[in-house]
N, C-alpha and C positions, 0 to 999 in steps of 0.2 A: 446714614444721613438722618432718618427720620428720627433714630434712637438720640443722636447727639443735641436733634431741636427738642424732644420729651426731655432732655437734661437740661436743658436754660431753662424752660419755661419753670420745669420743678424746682429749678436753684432761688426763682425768687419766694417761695414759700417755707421755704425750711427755715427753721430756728435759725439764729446766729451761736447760739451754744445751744448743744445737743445736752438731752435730758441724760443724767448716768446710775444709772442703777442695770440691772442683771437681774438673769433669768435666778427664783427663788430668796432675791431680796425684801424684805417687809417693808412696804412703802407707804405712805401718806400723801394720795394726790389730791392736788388742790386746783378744784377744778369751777373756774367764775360760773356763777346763773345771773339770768335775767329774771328778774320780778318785777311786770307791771316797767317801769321806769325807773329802779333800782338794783344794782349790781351787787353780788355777794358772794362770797368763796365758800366753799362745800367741800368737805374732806372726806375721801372713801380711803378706809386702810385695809392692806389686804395681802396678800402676796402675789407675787408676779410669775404667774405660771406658762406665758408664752409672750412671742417675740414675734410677729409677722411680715411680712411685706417689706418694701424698699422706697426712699428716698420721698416722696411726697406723700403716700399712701401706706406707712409703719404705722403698724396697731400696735398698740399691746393689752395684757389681759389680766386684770385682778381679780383674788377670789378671796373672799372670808366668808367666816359665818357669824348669819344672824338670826338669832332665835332658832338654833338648830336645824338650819335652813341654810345648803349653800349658795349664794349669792356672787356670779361675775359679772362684771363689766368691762366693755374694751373700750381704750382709749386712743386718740391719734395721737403720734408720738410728736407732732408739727405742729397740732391746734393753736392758736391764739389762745382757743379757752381754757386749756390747762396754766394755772399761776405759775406750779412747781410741783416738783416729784423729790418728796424726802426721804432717804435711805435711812428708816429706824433702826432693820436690823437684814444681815447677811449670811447665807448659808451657804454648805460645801453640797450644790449639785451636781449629777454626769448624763444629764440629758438637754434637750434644748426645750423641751415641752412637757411639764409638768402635770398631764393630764389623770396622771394615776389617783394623785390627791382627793380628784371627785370620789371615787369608790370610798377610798378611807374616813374613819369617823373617832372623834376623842383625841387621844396622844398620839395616835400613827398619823395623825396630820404632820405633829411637828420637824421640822427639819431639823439638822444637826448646824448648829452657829459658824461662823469663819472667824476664824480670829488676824484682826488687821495687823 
């Protein structure tokens, strides 16, 4: 009963088209800000090292680096504020959470590409 009312209420917030990209894809999200009383899009590129949650409340998490420095941020995968999630580039991974990547530094970062 209670689970079927948390499913309507959540049905009116979800995207009408779901974001597609995968766990270890390179992606470009573009995510609007407010400045003062102007709007503007901000691109964080990164790779997509985890998947979380369900249905109102899906995270998900990029990671790159900057200045030798690694750098995540999690996104809702439902926000208004995200524009778009662009698939630059896709890799062959066998896990669902990427989290090993933190430890590694240089080339063992890189994944191995998928070919479409």
């Amino acid at each position: 009963m209670s689970h079927d009312l948390m499913n309507l209420v959540e049905k009116s917030s979800l995207r009408e088209e779901p974001l597609e990209f995968q766990i270890g894809d390179t992606v470009d999200v573009h995510t609007k800000i407010l400045e003062g009383n102007k709007e503007r899009v901000q691109v964080f590129s990164g790779t997509v090292i985890a998947r979380s949650g369900g249905g109102s409340r899906e995270m998900f998490t990029v990671r790159r680096i900057v200045a030798g420095e690694g750098v995540e941020r999690k996104f809702p995968v439902h926000s208004p504020r995200i524009a778009k999630v662009e698939v630059k580039r896709s890799s062959v991974v066998r896990r669902a959470k990427l989290y090993f990547l933190r430890d590694r530094v240089g080339k063992s970062v890189r994944l191995k590409e998928r070919r479409r």
